[in-house]
N, C-alpha and C positions, 0 to 999 in steps of 0.2 A: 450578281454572282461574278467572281474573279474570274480571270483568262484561264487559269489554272483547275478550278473548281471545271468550269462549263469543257473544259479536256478531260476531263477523269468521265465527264459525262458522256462524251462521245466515245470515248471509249469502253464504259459499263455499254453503250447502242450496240457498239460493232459486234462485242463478245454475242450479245443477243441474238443479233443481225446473224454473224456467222454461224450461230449454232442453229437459226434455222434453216439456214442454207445446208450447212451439212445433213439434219436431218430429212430434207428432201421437203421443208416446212413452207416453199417459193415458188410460186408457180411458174411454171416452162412457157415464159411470156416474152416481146419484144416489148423491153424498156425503155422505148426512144420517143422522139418526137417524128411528129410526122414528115418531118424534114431526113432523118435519121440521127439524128442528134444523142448520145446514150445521157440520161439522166440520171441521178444520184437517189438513192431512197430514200434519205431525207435531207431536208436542208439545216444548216443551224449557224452563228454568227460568224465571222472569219476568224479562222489562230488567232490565238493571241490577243484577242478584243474583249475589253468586261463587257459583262451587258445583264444588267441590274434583275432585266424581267424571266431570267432564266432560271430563279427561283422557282416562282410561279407556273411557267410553261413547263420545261424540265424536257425531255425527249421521250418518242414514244415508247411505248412498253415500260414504263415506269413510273413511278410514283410523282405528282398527284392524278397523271393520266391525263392531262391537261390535253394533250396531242395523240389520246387513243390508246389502247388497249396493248396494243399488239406492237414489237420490233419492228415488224414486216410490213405495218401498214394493210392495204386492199393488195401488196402483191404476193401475201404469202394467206391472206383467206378473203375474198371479196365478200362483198356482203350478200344475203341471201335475197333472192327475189321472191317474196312471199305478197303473194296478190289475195289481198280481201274480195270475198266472194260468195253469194249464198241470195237465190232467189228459189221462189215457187215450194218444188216439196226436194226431197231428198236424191231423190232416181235426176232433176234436172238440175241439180245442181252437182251432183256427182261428173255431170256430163260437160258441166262447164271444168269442173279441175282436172279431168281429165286434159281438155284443149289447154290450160294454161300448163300443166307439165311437159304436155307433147310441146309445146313453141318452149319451152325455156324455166319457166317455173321452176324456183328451188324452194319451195316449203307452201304449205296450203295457209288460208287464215281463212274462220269458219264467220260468217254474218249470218245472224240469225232476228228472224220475225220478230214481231213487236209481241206478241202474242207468248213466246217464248221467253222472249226477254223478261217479260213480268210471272213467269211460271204458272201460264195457264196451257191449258190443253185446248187444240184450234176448234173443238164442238161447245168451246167454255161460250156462254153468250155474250161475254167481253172481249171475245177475237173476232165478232162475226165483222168481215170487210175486210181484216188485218192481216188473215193466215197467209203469208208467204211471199207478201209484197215489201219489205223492207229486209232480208233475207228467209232463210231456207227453214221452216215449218219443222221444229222435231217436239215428236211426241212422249217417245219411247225409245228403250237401246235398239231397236227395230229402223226405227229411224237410222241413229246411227250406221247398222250395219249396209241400209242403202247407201248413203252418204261417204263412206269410205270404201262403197264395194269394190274391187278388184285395185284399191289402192293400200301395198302393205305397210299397216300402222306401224309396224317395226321398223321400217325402213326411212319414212317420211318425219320429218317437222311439224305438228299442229297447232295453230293457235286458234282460238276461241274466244274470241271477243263476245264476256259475256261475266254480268260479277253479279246479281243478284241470286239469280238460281246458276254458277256457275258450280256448284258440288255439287247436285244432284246432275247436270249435264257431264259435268267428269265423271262422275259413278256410268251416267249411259257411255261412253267412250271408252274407261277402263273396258268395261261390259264386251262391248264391239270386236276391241280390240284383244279379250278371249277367246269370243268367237274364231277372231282370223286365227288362234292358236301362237298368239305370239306371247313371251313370257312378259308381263306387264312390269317387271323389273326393269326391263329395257327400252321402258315407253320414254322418247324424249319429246318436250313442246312446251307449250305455253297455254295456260288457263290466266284468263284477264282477272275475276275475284275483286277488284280493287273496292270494293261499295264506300269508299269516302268520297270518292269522287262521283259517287250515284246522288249523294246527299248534298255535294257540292255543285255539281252543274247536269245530269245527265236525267235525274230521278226516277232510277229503274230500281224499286227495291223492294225489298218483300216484308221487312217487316224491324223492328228499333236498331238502333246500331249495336249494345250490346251480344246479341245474343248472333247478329251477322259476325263481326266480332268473335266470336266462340267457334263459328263454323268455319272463319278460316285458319284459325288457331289451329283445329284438328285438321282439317287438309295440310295445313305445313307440318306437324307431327308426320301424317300418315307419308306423308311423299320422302320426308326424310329420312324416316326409317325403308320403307318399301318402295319407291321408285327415286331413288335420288337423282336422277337427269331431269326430272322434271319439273317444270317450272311454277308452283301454284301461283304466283301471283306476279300479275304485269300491271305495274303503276300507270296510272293512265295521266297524261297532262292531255291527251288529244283535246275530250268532250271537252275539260276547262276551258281551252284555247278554243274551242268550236263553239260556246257556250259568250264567247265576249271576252275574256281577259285579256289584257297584256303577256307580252312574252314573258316580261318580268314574275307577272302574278302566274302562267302556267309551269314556269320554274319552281316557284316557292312551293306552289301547292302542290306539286306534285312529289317534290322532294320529300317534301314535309309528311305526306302520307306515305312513304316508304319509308323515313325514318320510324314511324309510328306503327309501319308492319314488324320492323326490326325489336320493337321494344314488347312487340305481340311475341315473337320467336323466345325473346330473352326471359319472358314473362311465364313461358313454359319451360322452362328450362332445357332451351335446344342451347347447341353449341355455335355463335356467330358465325366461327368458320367456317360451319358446315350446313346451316343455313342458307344465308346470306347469298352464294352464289346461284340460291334458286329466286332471285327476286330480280324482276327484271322491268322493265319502265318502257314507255308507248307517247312518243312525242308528237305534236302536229312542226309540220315546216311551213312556216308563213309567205308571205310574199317579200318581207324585206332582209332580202339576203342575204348583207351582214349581217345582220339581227339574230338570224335563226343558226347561223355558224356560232356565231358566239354563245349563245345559249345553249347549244349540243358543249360547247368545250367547257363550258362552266358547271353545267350539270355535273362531268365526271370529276372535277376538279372539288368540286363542295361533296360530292358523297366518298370521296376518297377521303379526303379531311377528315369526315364527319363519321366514317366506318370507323377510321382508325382510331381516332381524338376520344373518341366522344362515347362509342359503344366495342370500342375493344378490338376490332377484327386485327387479325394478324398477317392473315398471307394474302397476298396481292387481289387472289382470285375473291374475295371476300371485298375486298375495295373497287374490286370493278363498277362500274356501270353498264350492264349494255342495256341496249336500246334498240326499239322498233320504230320506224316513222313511218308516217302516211302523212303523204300532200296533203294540203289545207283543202274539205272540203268547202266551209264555209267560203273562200273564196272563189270558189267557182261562178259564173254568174250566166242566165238564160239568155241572156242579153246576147248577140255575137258568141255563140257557145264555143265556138271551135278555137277560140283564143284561151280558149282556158287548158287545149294543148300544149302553149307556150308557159304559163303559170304553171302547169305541172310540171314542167321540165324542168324551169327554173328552181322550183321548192323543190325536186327532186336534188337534182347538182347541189344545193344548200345544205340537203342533210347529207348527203354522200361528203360535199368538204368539209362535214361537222365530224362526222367519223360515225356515220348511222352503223348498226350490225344489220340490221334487216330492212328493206323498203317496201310501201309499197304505192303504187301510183292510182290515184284516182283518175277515171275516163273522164271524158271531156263532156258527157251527155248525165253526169252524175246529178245534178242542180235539177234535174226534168223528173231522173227517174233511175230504175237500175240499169247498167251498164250493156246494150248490147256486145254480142257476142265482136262486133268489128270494133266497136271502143276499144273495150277490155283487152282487145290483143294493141292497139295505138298504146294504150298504156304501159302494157309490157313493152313493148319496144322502147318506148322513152327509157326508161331503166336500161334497155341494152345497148341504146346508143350513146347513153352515158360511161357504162361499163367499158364497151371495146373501142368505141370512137373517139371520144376525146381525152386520154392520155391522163385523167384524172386521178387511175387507181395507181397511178406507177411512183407517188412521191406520199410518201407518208404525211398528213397533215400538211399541207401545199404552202396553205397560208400565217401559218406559224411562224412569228415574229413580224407580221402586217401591224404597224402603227396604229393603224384603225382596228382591223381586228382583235391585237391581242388588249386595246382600250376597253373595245366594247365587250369582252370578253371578263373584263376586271368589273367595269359597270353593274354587267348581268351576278355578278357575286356577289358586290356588295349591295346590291337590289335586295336580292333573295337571302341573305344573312339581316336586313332588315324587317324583313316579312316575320321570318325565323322568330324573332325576339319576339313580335307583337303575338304570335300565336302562343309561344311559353309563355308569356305574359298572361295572356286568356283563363291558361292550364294554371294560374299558380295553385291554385285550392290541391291540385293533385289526383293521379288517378292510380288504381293499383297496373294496370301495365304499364304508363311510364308518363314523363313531362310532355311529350311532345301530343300523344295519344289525348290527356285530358285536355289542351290548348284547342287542340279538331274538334274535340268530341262539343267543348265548349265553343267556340266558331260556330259549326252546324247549326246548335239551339238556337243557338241567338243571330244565325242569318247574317254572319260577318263575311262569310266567303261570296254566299250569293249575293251580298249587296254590294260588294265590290266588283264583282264583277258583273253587274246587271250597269253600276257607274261607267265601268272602262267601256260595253257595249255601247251604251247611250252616248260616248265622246264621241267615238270612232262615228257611228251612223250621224251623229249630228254633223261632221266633219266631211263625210261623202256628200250629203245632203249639200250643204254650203261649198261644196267645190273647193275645200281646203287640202282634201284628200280624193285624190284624181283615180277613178277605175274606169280604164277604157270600156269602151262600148257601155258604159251604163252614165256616168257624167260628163264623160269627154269622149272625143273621137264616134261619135253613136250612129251614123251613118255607115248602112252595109249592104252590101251585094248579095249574101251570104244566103242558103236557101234554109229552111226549117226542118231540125233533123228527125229520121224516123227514130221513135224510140220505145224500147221493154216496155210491152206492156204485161202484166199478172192479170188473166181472167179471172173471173167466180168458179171457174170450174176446178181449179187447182184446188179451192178450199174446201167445194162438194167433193174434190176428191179424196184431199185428204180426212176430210172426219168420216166419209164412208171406211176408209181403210183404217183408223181406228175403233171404229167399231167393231169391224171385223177381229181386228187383234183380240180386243178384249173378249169377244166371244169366245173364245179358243183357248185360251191364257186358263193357267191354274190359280183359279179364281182363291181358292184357300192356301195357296203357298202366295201370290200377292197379299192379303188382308193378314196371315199372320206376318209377313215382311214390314207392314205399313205399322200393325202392332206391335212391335219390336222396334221401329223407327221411335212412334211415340213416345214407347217407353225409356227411352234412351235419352230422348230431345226432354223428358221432362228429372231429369239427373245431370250426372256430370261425368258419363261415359262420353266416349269419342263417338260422334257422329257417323262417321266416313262406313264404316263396315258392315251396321245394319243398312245406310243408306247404298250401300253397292250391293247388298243382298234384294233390296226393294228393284232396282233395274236388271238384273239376271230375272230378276222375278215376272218383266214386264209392266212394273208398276207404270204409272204414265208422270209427269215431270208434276202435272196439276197436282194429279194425288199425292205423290211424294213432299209438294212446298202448301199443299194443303195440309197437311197432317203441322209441320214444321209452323206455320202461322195460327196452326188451330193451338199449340203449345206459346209461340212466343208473343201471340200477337201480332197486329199492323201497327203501321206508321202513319203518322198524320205530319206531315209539316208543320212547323211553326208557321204565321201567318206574318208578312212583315209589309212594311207601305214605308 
């Protein structure tokens, strides 16, 4: 880009810049260095200088977004501290989000049971052992309304890490969130939904892809006509990344199934621009620090392109990316645990210089078990000493125009635009919702994405193994002083407690306004009505999440993996 060009451009920033400022859009912060030093919001090459890559980069708050969302950078909206969270039953998990709002928490993120995950109910006799040790046991909208009790859903941020039975769990949370009497138009948050990446690395699913597929089509109708703040769907690269791949491969794959939510949207006949801004993406941040910066600015850089180019969208907020991150739990290691307060910090700072929107930090005792109450706040503080202590949020994208960074940053694109091709390639035969959609749907069968990434797992650990690839306290440095930490444990009794308490539900429950809800359900899932409304009448009803994904697999069927060696 000319000397001339890259000045028109700092001046489209400034107009930006000022008009947040006058709007009152900048927070009442000190911009300096620890020295007193005042700093500038953002940086960019000196007058008068061409400089080739500023195509590419471009400034922030503007297009390709390469450098973030936002004029303002973190000092006109930092990012959200939304801490994942959800052990035992409902009432104790409620009691931990309560403590992380009182220290500091900006937004909740719901972890829920294995047992849940796969839409069973905790008396199913494939929960027995599992109810409420890998997050929080919900059964029913009953659940729910422990789970947010005295927290008001209108007021708060929700995510929900959760894509197989993630409709019927949004139907118990609309539910919930009647109860509190709040108008559900105004519900804002985030539902995870993503099931391509349940079939690509995580395998929580209920039943073939088509028909999961159909049910998040009507969730994106429903939310865009009736609650447009909210988010159905957050694309997940975490599990891929936590599952083995490369950075490179949780890029592509992740893109790549938000692309193929997009051509789901188009495929019902929504409007891009008005979609689109409800889809939102869930990165892991690794341990190599360049790496994972570059990867956050590439992300936003190819779905800008790729919104625009490729499926139409027009106004900016349609080309956005935002994004949730969570430290890399896979890196954690039992070994010397308490070092793994340093790796969070680090991957923390990584996505914060990547331009994360939301964080959230895994405890240092996470690798053992779930997060004592004194982790869980270590963790939140890492996020706060990141935020007010080191100076980081005061320059928009810090490292923009870093030789190396903005290298690796080009790297990570053309990585993931090679990916791109091989997966259309897969899809040529065609699918009726779109090219990118049959190239997945195609991958999945045939075990292209899981056996890539079960390859890149297999380098990486042979690489540890062989001392090519150095992790303290487990091949190097393994001598420690360090004592053995107490950690969460989940009795049996949580789980005697909670299938006694739904027992009792159902006892009580209007047993013929559930069974005609569930009948209604059925008859809906074996047509081509929308899902969502009989499915929200089944949890006002009490129905239980089993009954409800029972009814739905008794219509669509299970899933069998393909078998691959």
């Amino acid at each position: 880009m000319d000397a001339e060009s890259i000045a028109a451009g700092r001046t489209r920033w400034q107009e930006r810049y000022g008009a947040a400022l006058a709007a009152g859009q900048v927070r009442d912060a000190d911009f300096t260095t620890l020295s007193g030093d005042e700093v500038d919001p953002v940086y960019g090459p000196p007058d008068g200088v061409d400089d080739p890559r500023m195509d590419a980069i471009g400034w922030p708050g503007e297009y390709p977004f390469t450098r973030g969302l936002y004029a303002t950078g973190y000092r006109g909206r930092s990012w959200t501290i939304r801490q994942f969270a959800g052990f035992g039953n409902a009432q104790q998990t409620n009691e931990r989000y309560r403590m992380i709002m009182q220290r500091g928490g900006g937004g909740l993120s719901v972890a829920f049971d294995m047992p849940t995950l796969m839409g069973l109910d905790s008396d199913d006799i494939r929960s027995l052992g599992e109810v409420g040790h890998c997050g929080v046991a919900i059964d029913s909208a009953q659940d729910m309304d422990a789970l947010f009790d005295g927290i008001p859903l209108g007021d708060v941020t929700t995510s929900m890490t959760i894509s197989g039975p993630a409709v019927p769990v949004f139907c118990m949370y609309v539910a919930a969130a009647e109860r509190q009497g709040v108008d559900i138009a105004s519900l804002n948050g985030t539902l995870q939904t993503d099931i391509f990446k349940e079939y690509i690395a995580q395998k929580e699913w209920l039943f073939p892809p088509e028909p999961h597929l159909r049910l998040i089509g009507d969730l994106m109708e429903y939310c865009d006509s009736t609650i447009p703040d909210y988010k159905p769907i957050s694309v997940s690269g975490y599990h891929i990344r936590e599952a083995g791949s490369t950075a490179a491969q949780e890029l592509a794959y992740t893109l790549a199934d938000g692309f193929a939510y997009v051509e789901l949207g188009l495929s019902r006949g929504l409007d891009v621009d008005s979609f689109a801004p409800g889809l939102s993406f869930f990165f892991d941040s690794h341990v190599d620090f360049f790496e994972e910066i570059a990867k956050f600015r590439a992300a936003r850089r190819i779905w800008a392109r790729w919104l625009r180019d490729v499926y139409g969208a027009r106004t900016e907020r349609a080309q956005w990316l935002r994004f949730h991150t969570q430290t890399a739990g896979v890196s954690l290691t039992a070994q010397q645990p308490v070092n793994n307060v340093v790796r969070t910090a680090l991957q923390a700072l990584a996505a914060v210089l990547g331009g994360t929107n939301s964080l959230h930090t895994n405890a240092l005792d996470e690798t053992l078990a779930l997060p004592t109450e004194q982790a869980a706040e270590t963790a939140l503080r890492t996020q706060q000493v990141i935020m007010e202590e080191t100076g980081v949020a005061n320059v928009a994208d810090p490292l923009g125009g870093s030789w190396y960074v903005e290298s690796l940053t080009d790297r990570m694109e053309a990585e993931a635009e090679a990916i791109f091709a091989e997966i259309l390639a897969m899809g040529a035969d065609g699918h009726p919702i779109g090219p990118m959609t049959a190239g997945i749907l195609r991958g999945i069968e045939h075990g292209w994405f899981t056996g890539h990434i079960a390859d890149a797992a297999f380098a990486y650990q042979r690489a540890v193994e062989t001392g090519s690839k150095r992790v303290v306290g487990v091949n190097v440095h393994t001598h420690s002083l360090s004592d053995d930490l107490e950690i969460l444990r989940i009795g049996q009794q949580v789980e005697r407690d909670q299938v006694a308490l739904l027992a009792a539900r159902r006892s009580v429950r209007d047993e013929d306004r559930v069974q005609a809800a569930l009948a209604e359900l059925r008859s809906v899932a074996g047509g081509t009505g929308n899902l969502i409304p009989p499915m929200l009448e089944a949890a006002r009803a009490e129905a239980t999440l089993g009954e409800i994904c029972g009814v739905l697999v008794g219509v669509f069927g299970g899933y069998v993996e393909s078998a691959a060696f």
